[in-house]
Residue, then its C-alpha position, 0 to 999 in steps of 0.5 A: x617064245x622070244x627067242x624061238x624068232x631071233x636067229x632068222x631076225x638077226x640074218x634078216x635084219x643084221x644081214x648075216x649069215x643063219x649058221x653065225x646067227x645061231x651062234x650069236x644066240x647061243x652064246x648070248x642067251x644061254x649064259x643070261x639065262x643061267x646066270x638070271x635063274x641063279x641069281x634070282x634063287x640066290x636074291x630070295x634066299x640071300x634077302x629072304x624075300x616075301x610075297x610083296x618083295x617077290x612082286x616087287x622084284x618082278x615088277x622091276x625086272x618087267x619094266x626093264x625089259x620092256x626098256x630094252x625092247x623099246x631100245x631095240x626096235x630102234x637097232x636096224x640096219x638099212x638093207x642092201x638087197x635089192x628086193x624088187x621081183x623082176x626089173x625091165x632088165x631081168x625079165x627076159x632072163x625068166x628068173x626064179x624067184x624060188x632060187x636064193x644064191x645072193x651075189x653083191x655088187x660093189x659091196x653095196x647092193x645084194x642080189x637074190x640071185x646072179x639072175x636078177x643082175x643079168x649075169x651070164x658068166x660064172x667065174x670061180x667065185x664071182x659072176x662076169x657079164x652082169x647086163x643089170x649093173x649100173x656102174x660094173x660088170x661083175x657081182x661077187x658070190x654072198x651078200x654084201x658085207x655087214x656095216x652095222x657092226x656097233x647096232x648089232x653089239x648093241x643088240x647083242x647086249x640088250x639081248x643078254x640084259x633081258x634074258x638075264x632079267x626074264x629068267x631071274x623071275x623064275x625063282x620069284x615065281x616059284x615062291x610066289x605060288x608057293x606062298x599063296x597057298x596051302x601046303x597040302x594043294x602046292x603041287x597041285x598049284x603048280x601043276x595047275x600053273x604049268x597047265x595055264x602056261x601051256x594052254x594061254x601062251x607057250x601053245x598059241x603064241x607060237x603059231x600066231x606069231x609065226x603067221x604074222x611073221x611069215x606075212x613079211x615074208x619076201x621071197x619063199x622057197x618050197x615052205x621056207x622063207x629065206x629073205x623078210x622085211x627088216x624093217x616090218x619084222x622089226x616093229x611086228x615083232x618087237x611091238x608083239x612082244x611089247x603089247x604082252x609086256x605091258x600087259x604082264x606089268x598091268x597084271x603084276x601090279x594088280x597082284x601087288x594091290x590084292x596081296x597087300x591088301x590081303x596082307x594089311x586085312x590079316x594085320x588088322x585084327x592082330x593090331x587090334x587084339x594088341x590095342x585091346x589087350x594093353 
């Protein structure tokens, strides 16, 4: 779910493009994720981790990500696009607000549109005549260019870290389930498990993101949006996202306090058995 949102986050917010954003996302949480998942088999196997150990490592990798996602609504740059829908002097242009082919001026300023600069020339790869600049007369074809290099390396990183951590749980997981059952009614365990999933959060959350996010939509096109807040989708999102994390740890720790009771009620009578006896 988390990562289903980031490559329109990242042209949003970082201002680049959608095909350099895919591949910023690609590259950073496919390797995570299988380097999380294999090393989470391999720290059960390596340390032979019990039901408590397997909540605590759960526990420790939740509270690290929600750290890093604390840290990234923080990591946003200033836009540059100019978003108002129409100024005093673009409106006797009659421009479409449906059409988006940024152009930028003075490397400073991003247009949806050469129509919202009052251009009327087009030159190869710029347009001349621009009525709308204040200082110029000419804007260049694309958006300006990304000045928050450092915020988005530093985001980029984030990103790997809490991949890589949300896919070690995997394997915790599994065991987990694994060992709070009954042999004979494992499979069913984890059926039933998958089942919850789907039903509680992998089919609804989607949809009721997607309406919230599509609420700082800026500017549509036919059924797409291709230009959103940066600013609120920052927060909407990642405060979303933080709410569920909480509320994943409440739920860790309340399976820590009823497991390690469990667990100190099936010692006591052996203790006891063992007082007796000597």
């Amino acid at each position: 779910m988390f990562t289903t949102y980031l490559v329109k986050y990242i042209e949003s917010v970082y201002n680049i493009s959608s095909s350099l954003s895919s591949i910023l996302i690609g590259s950073i949480v496919v390797p995570s994720a299988i380097l999380g998942t294999i090393s989470g088999g391999y720290l059960v196997r390596r340390f032979h981790l019990n039901i408590i150990q397997c909540i605590k490592l759960l526990f420790i990798c939740c509270l690290i990500g929600l750290i890093g996602l604390i840290i990234i609504i923080f990591l946003k740059c200033e836009t540059n696009l100019n978003n108002s829908k129409e100024n005093e002097c673009s409106k006797s242009c009659n421009c479409s607000s449906s059409i988006y082919e940024p152009v930028c001026f003075d490397n400073k300023i991003s247009y949806i549109s050469a129509c919202y600069a009052g251009c009327t020339i087009r030159n190869k790869n710029e347009y001349l005549n621009c009525s709308c600049l204040l200082n110029g007369n000419k804007v260049s074809i694309g958006l300006c260019s990304n000045k928050c290099q450092l915020k988005l390396l530093i985001f980029l990183l984030i990103l790997f870290l809490i991949t890589y951590f949300e896919t070690l749980m995997a394997t915790p997981q599994l065991i987990i389930v694994l060992r709070s059952v009954k042999h004979d009614i494992q499979s069913f365990s984890l059926g039933f498990e998958n089942c919850l999933m789907k039903i509680i959060s992998q089919i609804p959350s989607p949809i009721i993101i997607g309406l919230i996010i599509d609420k700082q939509c800026l500017y549509w096109s036919l059924s797409s949006c291709f230009i959103y807040n940066g600013n609120n989708l920052t927060f909407i999102l990642f405060l979303i996202i933080i709410f569920i994390k909480i509320i994943s740890i409440i739920l860790i720790i309340i399976l820590y306090l009823i497991t390690n009771h469990s667990t100190n009620d099936e010692q006591q009578p052996l203790l006891n058995h063992s007082s007796s006896s000597s």
